[in-house]
MIZAGU-726032 format. One record per residue: residue number from 1; y, z, x of N, C-alpha, C in turn. Coordinates in Angstrom, 3 decimals. Each point is the difference from the previous one (the first is absolute). Layout:
// MIZAGU-726032
- mardren, n_Y, n_Z, n_X, ca_Y, ca_Z, ca_X, c_Y, c_Z, c_X
- NUM, Y, Z, X, Y, Z, X, Y, Z, X $
...
***
This chain:
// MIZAGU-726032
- mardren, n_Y, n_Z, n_X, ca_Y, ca_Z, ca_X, c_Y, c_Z, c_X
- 1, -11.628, 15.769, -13.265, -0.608, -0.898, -0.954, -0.291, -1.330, 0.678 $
- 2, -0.905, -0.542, -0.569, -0.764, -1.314, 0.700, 0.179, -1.022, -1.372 $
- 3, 0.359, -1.464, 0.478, -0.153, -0.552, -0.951, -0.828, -1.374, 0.099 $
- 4, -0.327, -0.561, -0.761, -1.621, -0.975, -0.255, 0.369, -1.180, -0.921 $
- 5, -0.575, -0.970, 0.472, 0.738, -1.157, -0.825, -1.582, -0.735, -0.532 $
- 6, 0.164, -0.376, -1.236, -0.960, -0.894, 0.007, -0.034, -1.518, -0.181 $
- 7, -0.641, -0.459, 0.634, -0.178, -1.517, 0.263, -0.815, -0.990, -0.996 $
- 8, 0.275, -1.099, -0.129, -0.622, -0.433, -0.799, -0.750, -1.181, 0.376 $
- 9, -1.085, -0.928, -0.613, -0.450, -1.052, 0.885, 0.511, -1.000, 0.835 $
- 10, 1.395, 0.155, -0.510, 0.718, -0.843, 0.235, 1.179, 0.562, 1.718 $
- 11, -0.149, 1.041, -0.172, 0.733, 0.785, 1.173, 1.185, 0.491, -0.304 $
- 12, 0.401, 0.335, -1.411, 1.342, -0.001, -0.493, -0.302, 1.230, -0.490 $
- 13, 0.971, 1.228, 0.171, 0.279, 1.644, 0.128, 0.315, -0.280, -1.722 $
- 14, -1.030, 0.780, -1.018, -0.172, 0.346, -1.141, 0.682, 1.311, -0.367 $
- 15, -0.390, 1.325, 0.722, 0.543, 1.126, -0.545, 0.239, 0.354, 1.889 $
- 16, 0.915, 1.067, -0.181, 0.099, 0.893, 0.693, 0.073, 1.270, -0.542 $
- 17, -0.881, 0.833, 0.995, -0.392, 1.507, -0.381, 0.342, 1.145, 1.001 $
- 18, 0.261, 1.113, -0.663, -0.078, 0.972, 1.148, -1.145, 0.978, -0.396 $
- 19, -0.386, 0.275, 1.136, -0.924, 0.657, 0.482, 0.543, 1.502, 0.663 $
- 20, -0.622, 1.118, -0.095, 0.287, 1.719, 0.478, -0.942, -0.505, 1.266 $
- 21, 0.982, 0.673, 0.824, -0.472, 0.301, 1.365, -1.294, 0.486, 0.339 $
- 22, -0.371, 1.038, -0.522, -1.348, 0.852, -0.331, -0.943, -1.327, -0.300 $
- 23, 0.349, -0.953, -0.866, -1.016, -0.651, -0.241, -0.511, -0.854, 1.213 $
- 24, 0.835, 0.173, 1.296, -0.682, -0.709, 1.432, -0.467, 0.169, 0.478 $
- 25, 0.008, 1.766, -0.013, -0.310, 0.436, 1.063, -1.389, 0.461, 0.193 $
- 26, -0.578, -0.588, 1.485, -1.209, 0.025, 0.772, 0.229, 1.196, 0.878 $
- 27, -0.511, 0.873, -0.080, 0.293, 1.219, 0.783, 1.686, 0.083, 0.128 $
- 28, 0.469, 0.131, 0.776, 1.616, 0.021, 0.273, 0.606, -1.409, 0.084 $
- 29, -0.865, -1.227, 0.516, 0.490, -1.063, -0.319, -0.015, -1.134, -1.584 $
- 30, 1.003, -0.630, 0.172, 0.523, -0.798, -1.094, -1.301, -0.890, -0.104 $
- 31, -0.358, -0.604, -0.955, -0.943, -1.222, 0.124, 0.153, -0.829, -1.050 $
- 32, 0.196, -1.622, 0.534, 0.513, -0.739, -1.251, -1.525, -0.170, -0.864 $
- 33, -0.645, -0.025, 0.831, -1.890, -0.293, -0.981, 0.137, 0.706, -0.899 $
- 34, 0.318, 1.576, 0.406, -0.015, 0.820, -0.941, 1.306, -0.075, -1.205 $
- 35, 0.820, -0.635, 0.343, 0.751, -0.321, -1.053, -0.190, -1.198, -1.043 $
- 36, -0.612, -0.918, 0.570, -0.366, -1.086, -0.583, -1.046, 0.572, -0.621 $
- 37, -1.025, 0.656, 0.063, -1.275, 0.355, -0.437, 0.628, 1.121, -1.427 $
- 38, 1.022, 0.697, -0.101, 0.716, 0.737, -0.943, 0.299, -0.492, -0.732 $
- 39, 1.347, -1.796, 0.328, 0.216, -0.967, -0.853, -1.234, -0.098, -1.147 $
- 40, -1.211, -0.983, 0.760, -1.512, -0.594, -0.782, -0.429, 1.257, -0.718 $
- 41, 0.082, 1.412, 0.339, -0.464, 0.905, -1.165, 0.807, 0.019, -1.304 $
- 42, 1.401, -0.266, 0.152, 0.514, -0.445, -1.121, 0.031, -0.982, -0.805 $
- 43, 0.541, -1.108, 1.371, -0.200, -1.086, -1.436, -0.502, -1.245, -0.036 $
- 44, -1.616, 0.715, 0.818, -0.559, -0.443, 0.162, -0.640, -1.183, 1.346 $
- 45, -1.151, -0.739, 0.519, 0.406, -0.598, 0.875, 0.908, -1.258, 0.239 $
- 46, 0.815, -0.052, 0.662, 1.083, -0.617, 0.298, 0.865, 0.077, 1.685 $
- 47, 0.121, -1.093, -0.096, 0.833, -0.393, 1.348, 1.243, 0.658, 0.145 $
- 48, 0.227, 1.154, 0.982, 0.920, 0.871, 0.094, 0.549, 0.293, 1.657 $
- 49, 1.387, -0.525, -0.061, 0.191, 0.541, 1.833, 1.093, 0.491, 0.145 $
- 50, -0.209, 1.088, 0.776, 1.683, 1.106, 0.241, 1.129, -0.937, 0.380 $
- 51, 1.031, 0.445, -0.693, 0.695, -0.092, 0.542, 1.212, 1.175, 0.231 $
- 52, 1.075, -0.270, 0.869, 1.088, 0.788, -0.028, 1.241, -0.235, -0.470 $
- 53, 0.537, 0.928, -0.571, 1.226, 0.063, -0.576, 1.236, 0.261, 1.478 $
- 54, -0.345, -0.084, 0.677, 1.008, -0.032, 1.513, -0.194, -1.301, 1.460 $
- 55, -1.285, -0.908, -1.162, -0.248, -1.236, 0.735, -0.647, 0.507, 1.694 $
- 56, -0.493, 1.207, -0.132, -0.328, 0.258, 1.219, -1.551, -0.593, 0.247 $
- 57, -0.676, -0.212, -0.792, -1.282, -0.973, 0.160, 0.233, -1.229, -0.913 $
- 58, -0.465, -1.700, 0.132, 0.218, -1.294, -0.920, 1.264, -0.141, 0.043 $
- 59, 0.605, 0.079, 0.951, 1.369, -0.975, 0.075, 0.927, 0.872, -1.753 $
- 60, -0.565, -0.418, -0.495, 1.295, 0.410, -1.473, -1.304, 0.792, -0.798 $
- 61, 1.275, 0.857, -1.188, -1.042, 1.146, -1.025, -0.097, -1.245, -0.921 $
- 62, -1.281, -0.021, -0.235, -0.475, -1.034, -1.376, 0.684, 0.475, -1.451 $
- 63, 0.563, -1.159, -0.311, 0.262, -0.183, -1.413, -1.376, -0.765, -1.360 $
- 64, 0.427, 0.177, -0.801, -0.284, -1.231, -1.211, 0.136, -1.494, 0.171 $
- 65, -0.728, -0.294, 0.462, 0.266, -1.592, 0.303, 0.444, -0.289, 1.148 $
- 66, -0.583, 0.546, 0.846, 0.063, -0.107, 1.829, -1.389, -0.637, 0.474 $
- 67, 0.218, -0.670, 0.989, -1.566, -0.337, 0.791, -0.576, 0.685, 0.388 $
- 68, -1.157, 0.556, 0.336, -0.527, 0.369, 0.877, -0.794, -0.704, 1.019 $
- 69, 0.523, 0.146, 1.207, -0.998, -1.206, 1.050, -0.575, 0.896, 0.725 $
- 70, -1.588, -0.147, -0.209, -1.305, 0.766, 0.787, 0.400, -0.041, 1.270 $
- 71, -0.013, -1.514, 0.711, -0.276, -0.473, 0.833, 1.348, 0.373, 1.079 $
- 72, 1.077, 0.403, -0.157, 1.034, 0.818, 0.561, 0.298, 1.326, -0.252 $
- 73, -0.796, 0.346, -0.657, 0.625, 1.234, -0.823, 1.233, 0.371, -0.327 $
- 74, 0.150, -0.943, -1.193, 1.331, 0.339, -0.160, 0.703, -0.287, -1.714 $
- 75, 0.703, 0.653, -0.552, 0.524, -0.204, -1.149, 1.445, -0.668, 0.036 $
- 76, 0.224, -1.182, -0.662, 1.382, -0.558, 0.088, 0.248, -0.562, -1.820 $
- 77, 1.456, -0.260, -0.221, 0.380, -0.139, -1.433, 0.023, -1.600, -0.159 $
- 78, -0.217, -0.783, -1.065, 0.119, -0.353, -0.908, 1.008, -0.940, 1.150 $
- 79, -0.693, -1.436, -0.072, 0.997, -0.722, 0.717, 1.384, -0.747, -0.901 $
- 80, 1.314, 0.267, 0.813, 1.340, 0.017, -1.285, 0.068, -1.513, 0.158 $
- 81, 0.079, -0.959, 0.823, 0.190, -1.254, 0.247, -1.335, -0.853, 0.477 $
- 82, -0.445, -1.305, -0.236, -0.961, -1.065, 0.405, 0.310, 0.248, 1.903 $
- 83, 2.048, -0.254, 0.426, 0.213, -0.056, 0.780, 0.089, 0.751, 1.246 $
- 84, -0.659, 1.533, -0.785, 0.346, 1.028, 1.106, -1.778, 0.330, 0.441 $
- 85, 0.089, 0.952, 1.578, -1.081, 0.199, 0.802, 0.105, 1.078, -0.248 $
- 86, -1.387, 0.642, 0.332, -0.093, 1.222, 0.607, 0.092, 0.613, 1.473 $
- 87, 0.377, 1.292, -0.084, 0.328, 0.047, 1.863, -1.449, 1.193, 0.421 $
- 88, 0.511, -0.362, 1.039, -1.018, 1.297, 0.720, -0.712, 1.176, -0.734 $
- 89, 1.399, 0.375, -0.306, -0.585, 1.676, -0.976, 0.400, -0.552, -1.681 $
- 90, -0.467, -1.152, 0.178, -0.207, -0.451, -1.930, 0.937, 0.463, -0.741 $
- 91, 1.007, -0.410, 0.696, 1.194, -0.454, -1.238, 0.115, -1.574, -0.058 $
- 92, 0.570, 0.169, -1.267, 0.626, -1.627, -0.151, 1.083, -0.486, 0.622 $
- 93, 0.246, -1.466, 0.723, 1.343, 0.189, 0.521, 0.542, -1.278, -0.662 $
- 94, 1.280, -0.152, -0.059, 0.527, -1.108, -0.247, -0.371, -1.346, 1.587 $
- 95, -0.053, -1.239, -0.796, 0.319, -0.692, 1.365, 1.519, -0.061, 0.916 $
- 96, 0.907, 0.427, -0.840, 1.766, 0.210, 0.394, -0.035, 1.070, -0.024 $
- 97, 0.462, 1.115, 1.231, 0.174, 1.333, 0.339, 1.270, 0.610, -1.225 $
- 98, -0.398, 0.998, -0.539, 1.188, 0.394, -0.812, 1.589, 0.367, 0.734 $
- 99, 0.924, -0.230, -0.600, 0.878, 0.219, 0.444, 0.415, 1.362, 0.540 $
- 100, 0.586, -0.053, 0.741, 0.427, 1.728, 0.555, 1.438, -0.057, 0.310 $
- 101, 0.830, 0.015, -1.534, 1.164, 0.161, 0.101, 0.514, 1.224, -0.685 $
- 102, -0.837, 1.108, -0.627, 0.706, 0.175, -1.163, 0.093, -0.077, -1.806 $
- 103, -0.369, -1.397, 0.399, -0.037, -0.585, -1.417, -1.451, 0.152, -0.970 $
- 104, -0.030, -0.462, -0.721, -0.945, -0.077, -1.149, -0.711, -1.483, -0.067 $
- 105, -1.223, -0.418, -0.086, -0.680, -1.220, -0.077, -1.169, -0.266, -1.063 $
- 106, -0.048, -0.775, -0.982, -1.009, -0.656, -0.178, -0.874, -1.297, 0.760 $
- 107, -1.161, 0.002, -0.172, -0.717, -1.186, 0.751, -0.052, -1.143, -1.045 $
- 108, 0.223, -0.839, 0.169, 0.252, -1.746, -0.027, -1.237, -0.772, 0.521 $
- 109, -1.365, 0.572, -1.247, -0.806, -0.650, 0.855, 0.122, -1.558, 0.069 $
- 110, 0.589, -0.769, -1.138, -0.073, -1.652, 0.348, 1.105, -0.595, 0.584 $
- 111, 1.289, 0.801, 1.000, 0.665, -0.361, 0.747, -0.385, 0.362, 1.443 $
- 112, -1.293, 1.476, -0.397, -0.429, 0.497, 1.328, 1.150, 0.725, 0.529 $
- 113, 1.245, 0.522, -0.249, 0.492, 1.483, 0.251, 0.156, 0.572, -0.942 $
- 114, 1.195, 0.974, 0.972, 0.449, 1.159, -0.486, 1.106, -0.097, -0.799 $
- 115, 0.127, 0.268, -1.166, 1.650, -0.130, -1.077, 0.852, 1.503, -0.255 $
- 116, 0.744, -0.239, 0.491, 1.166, 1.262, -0.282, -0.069, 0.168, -1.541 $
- 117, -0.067, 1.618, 0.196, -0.065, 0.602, -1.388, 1.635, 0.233, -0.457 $
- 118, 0.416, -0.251, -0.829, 1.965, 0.181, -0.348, -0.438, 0.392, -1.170 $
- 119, 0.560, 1.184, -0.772, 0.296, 0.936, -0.857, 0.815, -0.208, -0.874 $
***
């Protein structure tokens, strides 16, 4: 199964869909045209781009309210803090490395860390 996200003017992942394999296929090969072109017979024309559910193409599988950036090809989520970046393969990072003790953390964005989670 293949799955297809659609985009909106804005670049923000509206639906995600799956798509049957059969519906790719160009002789024995996969083809996203041809999947995108399956999408627009349904529902109509619309801005539609594969993605994967194993992040093996766009960095991450598109959600509901994810970016899509043309210009890298790439899908990333919903930024959690003003204070955090994106990295290489479009995740968000904190500016303070999370802890690696063990423990449990919330982020502190207006102290700028990490706060122990206690139960």
């Amino acid at each position: 199964m293949a799955h297809f996200a659609e985009i909106n003017e804005d670049n923000i992942v509206t639906q995600v869909i799956v798509v049957h394999n059969n519906e790719l296929l160009n002789g024995a090969e996969e083809s996203e045209e041809k999947g995108i072109n399956f999408c627009e017979s349904i529902f109509g024309h619309r801005n539609w781009v594969q993605t994967s559910y194993n992040s093996n193409i766009r960095y991450n599988f598109a959600g509901i309210g994810f970016t899509w950036d043309p210009d890298n090809n790439a899908f990333y989520t919903p930024k959690p803090y003003p204070s955090w970046s994106l990295d290489g393969d479009f995740i968000w990072q904190a500016p303070v490395e999370y802890p690696d003790d063990g423990e449990r953390y919330t982020w502190d964005e207006d102290n700028q860390e990490w706060d122990l989670i206690t139960e």
